[in-house]
Residue, then its C-alpha position, 0 to 999 in steps of 0.5 A: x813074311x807079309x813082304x813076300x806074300x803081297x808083293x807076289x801080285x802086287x804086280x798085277x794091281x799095277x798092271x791092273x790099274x794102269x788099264x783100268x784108270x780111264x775117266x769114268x764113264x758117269x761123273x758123280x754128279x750122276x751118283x749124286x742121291x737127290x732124295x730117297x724114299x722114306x724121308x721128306x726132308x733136305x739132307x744136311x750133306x751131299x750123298x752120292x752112291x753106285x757101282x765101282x767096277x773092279x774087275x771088267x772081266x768077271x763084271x765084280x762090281x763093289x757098291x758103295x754110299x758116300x755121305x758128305x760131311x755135314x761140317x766142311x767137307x772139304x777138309x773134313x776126313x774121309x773115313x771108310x766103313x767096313x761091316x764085318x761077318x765075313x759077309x755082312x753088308x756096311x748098310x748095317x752100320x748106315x741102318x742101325x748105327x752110325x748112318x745120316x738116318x733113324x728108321x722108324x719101322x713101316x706101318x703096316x708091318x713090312x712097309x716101307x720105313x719112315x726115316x729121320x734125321x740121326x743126331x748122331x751120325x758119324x756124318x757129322x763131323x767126317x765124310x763116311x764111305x760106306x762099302x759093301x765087300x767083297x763082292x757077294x755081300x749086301x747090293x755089291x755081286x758079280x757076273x763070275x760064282x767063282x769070285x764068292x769064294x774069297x778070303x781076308x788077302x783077296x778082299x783086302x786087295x779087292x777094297x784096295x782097288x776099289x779105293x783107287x778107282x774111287x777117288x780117281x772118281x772124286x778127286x776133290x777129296x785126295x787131300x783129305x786125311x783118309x781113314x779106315x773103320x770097322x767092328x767085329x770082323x773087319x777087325x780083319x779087314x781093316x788093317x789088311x786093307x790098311x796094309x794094302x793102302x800103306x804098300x800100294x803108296x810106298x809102290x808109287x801107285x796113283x792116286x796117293x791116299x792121304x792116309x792116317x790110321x784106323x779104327x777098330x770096334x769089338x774087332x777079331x785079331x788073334x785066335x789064342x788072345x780072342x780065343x782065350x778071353x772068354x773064361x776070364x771075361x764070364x768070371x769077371x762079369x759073374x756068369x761063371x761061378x768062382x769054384x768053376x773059374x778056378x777049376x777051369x783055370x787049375x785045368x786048363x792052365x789059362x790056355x781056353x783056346x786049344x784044351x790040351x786034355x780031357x779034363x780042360x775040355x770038360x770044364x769048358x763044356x761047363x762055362x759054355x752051358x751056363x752061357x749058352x742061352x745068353x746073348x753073346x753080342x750084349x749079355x744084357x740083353x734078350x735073345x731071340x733064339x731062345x725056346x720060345x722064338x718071339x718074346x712078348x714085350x709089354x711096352x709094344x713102342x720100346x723093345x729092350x734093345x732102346x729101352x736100356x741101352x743107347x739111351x734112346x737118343x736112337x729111340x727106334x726099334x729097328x731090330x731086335x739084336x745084332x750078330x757077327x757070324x758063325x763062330x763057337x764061343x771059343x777061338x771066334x776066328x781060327x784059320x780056314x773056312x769060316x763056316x755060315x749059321x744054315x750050315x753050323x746049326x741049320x737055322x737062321x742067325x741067333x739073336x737077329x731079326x733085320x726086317x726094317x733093313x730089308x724091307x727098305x734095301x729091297x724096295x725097287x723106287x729105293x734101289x732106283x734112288x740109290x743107284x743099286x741094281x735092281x734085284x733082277x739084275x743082281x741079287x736080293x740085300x740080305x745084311x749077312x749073306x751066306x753066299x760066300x765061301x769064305x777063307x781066314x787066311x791071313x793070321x794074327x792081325x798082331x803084326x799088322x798092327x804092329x807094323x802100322x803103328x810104328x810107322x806112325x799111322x794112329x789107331x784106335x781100338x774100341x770095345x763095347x765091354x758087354x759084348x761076349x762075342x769079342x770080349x774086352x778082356x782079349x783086346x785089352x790083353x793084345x793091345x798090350x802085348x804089343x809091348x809099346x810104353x804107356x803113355x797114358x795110363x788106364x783111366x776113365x774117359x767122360x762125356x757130360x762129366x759121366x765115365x763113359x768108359x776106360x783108356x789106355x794110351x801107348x806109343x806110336x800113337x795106339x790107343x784102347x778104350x771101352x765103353x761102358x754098358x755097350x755091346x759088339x755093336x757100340x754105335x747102337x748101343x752108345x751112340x752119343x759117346x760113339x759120337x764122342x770118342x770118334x770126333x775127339x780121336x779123328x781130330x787128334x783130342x785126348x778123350x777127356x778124364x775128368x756085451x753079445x747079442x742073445x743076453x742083450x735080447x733076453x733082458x729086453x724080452x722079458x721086461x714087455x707086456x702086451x696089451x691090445x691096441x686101442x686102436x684096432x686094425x680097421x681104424x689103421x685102414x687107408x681108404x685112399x690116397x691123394x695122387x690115386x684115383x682108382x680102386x686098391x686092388x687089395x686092403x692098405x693099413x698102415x700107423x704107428x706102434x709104441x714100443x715103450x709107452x714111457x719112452x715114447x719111442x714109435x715106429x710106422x708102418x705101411x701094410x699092403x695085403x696081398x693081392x692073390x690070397x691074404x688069407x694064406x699068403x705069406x706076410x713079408x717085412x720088408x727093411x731098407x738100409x742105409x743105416x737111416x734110409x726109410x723103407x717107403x724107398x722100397x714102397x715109392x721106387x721099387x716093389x710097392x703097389x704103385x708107380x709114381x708119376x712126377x707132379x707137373x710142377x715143381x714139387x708138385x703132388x705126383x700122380x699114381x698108377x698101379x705096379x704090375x710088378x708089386x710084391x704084393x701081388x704074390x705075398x702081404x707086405x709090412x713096410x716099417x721105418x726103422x729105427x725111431x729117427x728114420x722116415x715117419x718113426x720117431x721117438x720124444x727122448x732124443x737119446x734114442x737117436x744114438x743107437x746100432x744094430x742090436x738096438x735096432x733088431x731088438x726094436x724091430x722084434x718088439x715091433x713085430x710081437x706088437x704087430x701080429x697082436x693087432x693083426x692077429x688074423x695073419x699070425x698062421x700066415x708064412x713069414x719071412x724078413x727081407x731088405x737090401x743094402x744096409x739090411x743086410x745087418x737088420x735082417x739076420x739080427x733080427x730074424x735071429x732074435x725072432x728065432x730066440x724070441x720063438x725059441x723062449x716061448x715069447x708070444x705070440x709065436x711068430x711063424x718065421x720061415x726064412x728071411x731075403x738079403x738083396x745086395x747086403x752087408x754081410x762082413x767087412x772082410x769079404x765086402x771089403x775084398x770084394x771092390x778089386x776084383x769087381x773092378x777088375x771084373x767088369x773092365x773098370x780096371x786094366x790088366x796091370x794095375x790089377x796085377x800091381x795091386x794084387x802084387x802089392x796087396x797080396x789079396x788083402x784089400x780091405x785091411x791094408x798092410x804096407x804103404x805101397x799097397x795103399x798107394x795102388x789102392x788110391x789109383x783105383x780108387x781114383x778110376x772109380x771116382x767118377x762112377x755111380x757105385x750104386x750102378x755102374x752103367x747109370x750116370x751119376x748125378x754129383x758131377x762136378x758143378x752140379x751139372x745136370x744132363x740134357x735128356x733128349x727124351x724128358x719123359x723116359x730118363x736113363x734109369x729107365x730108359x737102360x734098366x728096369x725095361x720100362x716095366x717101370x717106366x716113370x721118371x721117378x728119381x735120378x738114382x738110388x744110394x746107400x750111406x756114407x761108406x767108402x769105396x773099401x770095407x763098406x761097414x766098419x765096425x763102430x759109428x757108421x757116419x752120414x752123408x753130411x758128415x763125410x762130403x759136403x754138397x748133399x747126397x751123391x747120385x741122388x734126387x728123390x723129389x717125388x717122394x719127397x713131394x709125396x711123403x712131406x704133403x699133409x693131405x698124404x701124411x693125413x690118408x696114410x696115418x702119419x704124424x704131421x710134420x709140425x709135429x715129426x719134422x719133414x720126411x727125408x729118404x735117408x735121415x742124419x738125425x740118427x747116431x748110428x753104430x755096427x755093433x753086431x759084427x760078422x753076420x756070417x755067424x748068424x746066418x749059418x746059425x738060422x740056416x742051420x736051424x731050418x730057416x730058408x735063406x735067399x742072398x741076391x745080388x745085382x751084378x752091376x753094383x759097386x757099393x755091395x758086389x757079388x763077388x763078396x756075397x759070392x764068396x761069403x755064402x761060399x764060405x759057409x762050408x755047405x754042400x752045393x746042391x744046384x751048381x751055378x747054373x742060368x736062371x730063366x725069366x721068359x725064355x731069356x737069362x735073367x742072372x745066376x744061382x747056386x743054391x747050397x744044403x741047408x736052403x742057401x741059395x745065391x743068385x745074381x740079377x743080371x745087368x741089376x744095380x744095388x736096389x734089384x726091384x728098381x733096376x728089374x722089377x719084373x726079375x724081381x718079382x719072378x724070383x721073389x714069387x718062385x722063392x716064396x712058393x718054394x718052386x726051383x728058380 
């Protein structure tokens, strides 16, 4: 079918091009770029740059910049780009992506850009030809109107001439091998052009290309797979609830494409509210279309575009976001007219705003200098033009893909996999359905002993891959690993692998007598603490208390009162987990009331700064190490280092009963319990035996409210289920190793029943190896042989260069961990081991040298009222001394018990942890059997989606934290402290 539709004018190019190729009127030395203005530099390769005049009679005249290899570009590819729209100009990926330079904005704002160098510029190893097609887009225009309307078959044959005239221009690089390039939709244009280009050869027709094969980012293909892989892709990511994945799914049979009833359609119209307020080029981040049209950043240098993604090796804030053209959420390109954003909504295109492009595009010494016309002679740059009417009329790029592979041209198809524009889900599902053997099986792919993404090799030379973290425009998000996997696949290299509860506390309760502390609260003030040299905002106390004065037994705390109103706040104990890890985690990384700044030296004493997101600017914080063995708690008898959850929750209780008699001024005050990760033991066991303890007249009478689980253990059924579909999820594992899996498991992950489900469950895990399980975006640093990554900005390192948005913006640690659990069934009833115990070499993912610095400095532990270390040892983050053991159970008992009783519940989840995923803590709270009151819906920080919530009867309520690892507060502090605040004060989140 495609013989016949080419063919019919295939005759014409002949005819065409046999009048046309006459030596060009200017030689390239005449399209040679000596210098641009914005940049005072040498450029490290030859660029030239004009016109190509494709057809004499309407004066259509194509536009191009051609950038020389900075390598050896005689032999170095040649690689076309290719921007896609339809209508987009390809100075798009020379500004913002791949291009030989950075733009640093103008000052004042409007001027004319200041460039430099880019590191990462696909220049580096190829020579890159970037064109603006067809004729209407970027600085490429014609004489004759009726040439903007156009379609997929014109434009590819447009492109193909103007390649045939091009290299008559520059014959010196015939011999090169040839390639053609593009994302989102020159998903289209590409391998209809790669097409034409394989024809126009087997025609006879001069100059022969020296082509090789393809490449495609985030690209349009097929209208029912790109159609249908929304649904799938907002489950797996968590946007969409599972209740409403399975009635989207029991409606509409899998085809999300072409509803076929009423039904179908309806449930649809439900995915699409939740996620209309989302950025469809990356979920992760802002929109810029949101209610309010600007979003005021607090960090005026890095907007969030560089702050989380990228990495900042393109550290510019060049624009806000990116887009790809006017289509719905569903079915991305249909056959037809392909409408523009001013005639589908009325405004300008969502999420955009291209200024830095613009300003330099339309400056005239610039136009000059790059041989474009000037704006009276031909039209204004504008990076996505609705000028153009424009035709999808090409169908399926199945068959060209197809085709082209088995004859031996290679492709690569690539997918940033948080982009919901294009979404991997489609792509990885029509890669396969081209039916070739895999010859290399799914698995990650590395760069600096980092996952980097996932791969999945076939036949005929066609290869899929992702790339963690990256959105619709991978190059500007990942432009290191962009780098990375385009060097290696142009030269032909494998991307690289590499007794119960109540009757133990009524025993415990009944046998305590509590007498006033000999110390009173103001002898426990800390006045001040080296490394700070303002003023506290609010009053800090912090000690030990006794437990058992024979026993020994001392727990510390640090108390911050609230900022706002102490009086009346409410009091908020706060638990981190492990189990052993201390709580000055949450203090020294998280939501405490200072950041901290690493010492100039080695080890040095940090420097502290206030937190503007400390939650202690809405509510009185106890920080408390426990059990005694953990942080600066300790005990005299070694025996109370062998203990488990309901020692521990019983401890803690007495603790609290010991506390509110020396602080007795806050007993009327709220309270609440709150803690992540392990926590999600010691919070419900020990809000259950605060609720006994009020229930059996023990005094004084605590004033529990309600209590917080931050990506918590909860039941090793549900946790230990969850890993699978996570993984699945978010793209870590392909299609079919998920279905053999499932085949082989029957959904039962955690509680293996057959040696050949074990066997796929090795294969996962060995995708999964060498990820952070704490966030899967972040590197993690127990790569092999200790290797540390080079930060091209020592000031900003990734964990906050991605996540967190700077709000946080100190280089306090390298990243945050859990305990010693594996991949399946994180808590196992019994003995819980240590990091020690289980893998030699330390702690994964984990430096904590700046706490560490902090909390083992005698001058510290003197201000802050801690025990000497001669006398307690050194402080560690998470301690081996203690014999833990899960004593306690399923904690899905004891929520439904507090709930029941009255006591509000928050469960949050960051979505991108691995160590605890939502989707258990989805499905447990889901479990509970409550009526859901505030189906799964947004919730808003700042006019932009922050995550999700599904809040159940009984004052349940779920939510996620988008793009958060398994320490929330860390990751996103501003998140957290705006749903932290919103759920204390009871206001809807």
């Amino acid at each position: 079918m495609i013989n016949n539709r080419l063919f019919c004018y295939l005759a014409l190019i002949l005819i065409q091009l046999a009048l046309s190729f006459d030596a060009a009127s200017s030689a390239p030395e005449f399209a040679l770029v000596t210098e641009i203005p914005g940049f005072n530099g040498k450029f490290p390769s030859k660029h030239y740059s004009g016109y190509v005049t494709i057809d004499e009679n309407h004066g259509k005249k194509l536009y191009y910049y051609f950038v020389e290899s900075e390598r050896n570009p005689s032999t170095d590819p040649v690689v076309l780009w290719l921007n896609g729209g339809p209508g987009c100009s390809s100075f798009d990926g020379f500004v913002y992506e791949h291009g030989p330079f950075n733009f640093e904005e103008g000052k004042p704002h409007g001027s004319l850009p200041t460039l430099h160098l880019n590191p990462y510029s696909w220049s580096k190893v190829s020579c890159v030809l970037y064109l603006d097609s067809p004729a209407g887009v970027g600085l490429s225009y014609s004489a004759n109107n009726s040439d903007y309307k156009t379609g997929d078959l014109k434009t590819a044959t447009d492109s193909h001439t103007f390649l045939l005239k091009w290299f008559e221009l520059y014959p010196e690089f015939l011999t090169n091998p040839f390639y053609i390039a593009g994302e989102s939709y020159a998903g289209i244009y590409v391998p209809t052009l790669a097409y034409e280009v394989v024809k126009g050869t087997d025609a006879g027709l001069k100059p022969t290309l020296n082509f090789k094969g393809y490449l495609v980012g985030n690209g349009v293909c097929d209208d029912v797979f790109d159609g249908n892989a929304l649904v799938p892709f907002t489950h797996g990511m968590g946007l969409i609830s599972d209740e409403l994945y399975e009635e989207v799914s029991t409606e509409c049979h899998g085809n999300y494409y072409n509803p076929m009833n009423a039904n179908c359609e309806n449930k649809l119209l439900k995915v699409e509210e939740l996620i209309e307020d989302l950025n469809i080029y990356d979920i992760l981040e802002p929109c810029y279309h949101a209610p309010q049209s600007i979003i005021e950043l607090e960090n005026k240098k890095l907007p969030p575009s560089f702050r989380r993604l990228g990495e900042t090796q393109r550290p510019l804030h060049v624009r806000k976001r990116m887009f790809g053209r006017a289509w719905p959420f569903r079915a991305p390109v249909r056959q037809g007219y392909i409408t523009t954003w001013p005639e589908l909504m009325g405004e300008n295109v969502p999420c955009t705003s291209d200024e830095v492009a613009s300003a330099w595009l339309n400056n005239e010494e610039v136009r000059e200098a790059i041989h474009a016309d000037s704006k009276n002679a031909s039209i204004e740059w504008e990076l996505c033009t609705d000028r153009l009417k424009f035709y999808h009329d090409a169908g399926s790029m199945i068959k060209y893909h197809k085709n082209l592979t088995s004859r031996g041209y290679r492709a690569l198809i690539y997918s940033g996999d948080h982009d919901m524009c294009v979404p991997y889900t489609g792509t990885q599902a029509w890669t396969r359905s081209i039916g070739y053997k895999t010859i290399d099986e799914w698995r990650p792919w590395k760069l600096n002993h980092q996952v980097a993404g996932y791969t999945q090799g076939y036949d005929n030379n066609l290869t899929f891959i992702t790339i963690l973290g990256s959105g619709h425009t991978v190059p500007e998000y990942k432009p290191r690993e962009a780098l990375e996997f385009y060097s290696r696949w142009l030269s032909g290299l494998k991307m690289r692998s590499n007794g119960t509860f109540l009757s133990y506390l009524t025993l415990t309760l009944f046998v305590l007598t509590f007498k006033t502390a000999s110390s009173a609260p103001e002898a426990a003030l800390v006045k001040s603490v080296p490394g700070f040299h303002g003023t506290f905002p609010s009053k800090h106390y912090s000690g030990y208390v006794s437990l058992y004065g024979s026993y020994g037994k001392k727990l510390y705390y640090y108390f911050v009162e609230s900022e706002n109103n102490p009086s009346t706040d409410p009091v908020v104990l706060w638990l981190n987990g492990g189990p052993g890890c201390s709580s000055f985690d949450a203090f020294v990384y998280e939501h405490g009331p200072f950041n901290f700044e690493a010492g100039k030296e080695p080890r040095g004493l940090p420097t502290l700064h206030l937190n503007p997101y400390s939650w202690s600017k809405v509510s009185s914080v106890i920080y408390l190490d426990s059990p005694a063995g953990v942080g600066f708690s300790y005990s005299g008898n070694e025996s109370d280092y062998t203990t488990g959850d309901l020692t521990t929750a019983s401890d803690s209780h007495i603790f609290l009963l010991k506390w509110f008699e020396l602080y007795p001024e806050f007993q009327s005050n709220p309270f609440y319990i709150s803690g992540q990760s392990y926590a999600g033991i010691y919070v419900p066991t020990l809000a259950y035996a605060v609720a006994q303890g009020n229930d059996a007249g023990v005094k004084p009478v605590l004033n529990l409210k309600g209590y917080l689980v931050g990506n918590g253990v909860a039941d090793m059924d549900f946790d230990g289920n969850s890993l699978v579909p996570f993984a699945h999820g978010m793209g870590l594992i392909s299609d079919e190793l998920f279905e053999s899996v499932d085949g082989e498991c029957h959904g039962e992950y955690y509680n293996t029943m057959s040696e050949s489900c074990e066997k796929k469950l090795e294969e996962v895990h060995k995708e999964l190896e060498g990820l952070n399980k704490y966030d899967i975006l972040e590197p993690c640093y127990h790569a092999p042989d200790n290797y540390t990554i080079q930060l091209a900005n020592i000031n900003l390192p990734q964990s906050f260069r991605r996540l967190g948005e700077t709000e946080r913006p100190l280089p306090v640690r390298k990243r945050m961990f859990g305990r010693a659990w594996p991949l399946r069934a994180p808590v196992q009833d019994g003995y819980v081991p240590s990091w020690p115990e289980v893998k030699t070499g330390g702690l994964p993912c984990t430096s904590d040298e700046v706490a560490t610095a902090w909390l083992t400095n005698e001058e510290v532990r003197q201000a802050i009222h801690a025990e000497s270390g001669s006398i307690i040892g050194k402080w560690d983050l998470c301690t081996d001394k203690i014999k833990f053991y899960h004593d306690a159970g399923s904690m899905i008992k004891y929520h439904k018990d507090l709930t029941s009783q009255g006591y509000r519940a928050l469960i949050y989840s960051g979505d991108h942890d691995m160590c605890i995923p939502f989707k258990g803590t989805e499905a447990w709270t889901r479990s509970i059997g409550y009526k859901t009151i505030d189906k799964w819906r947004p919730w808003i920080v700042n006019g932009q989606v922050a995550g999700y919530i599904q809040g159940y009867d009984y004052n349940l309520t779920f939510i996620t934290i988008m793009g958060a690892g398994h320490a929330v507060p860390e990751y996103k502090p501003r998140e957290a402290l705006e749903f932290y605040s919103r759920w204390l004060d009871g206001i809807r989140i």
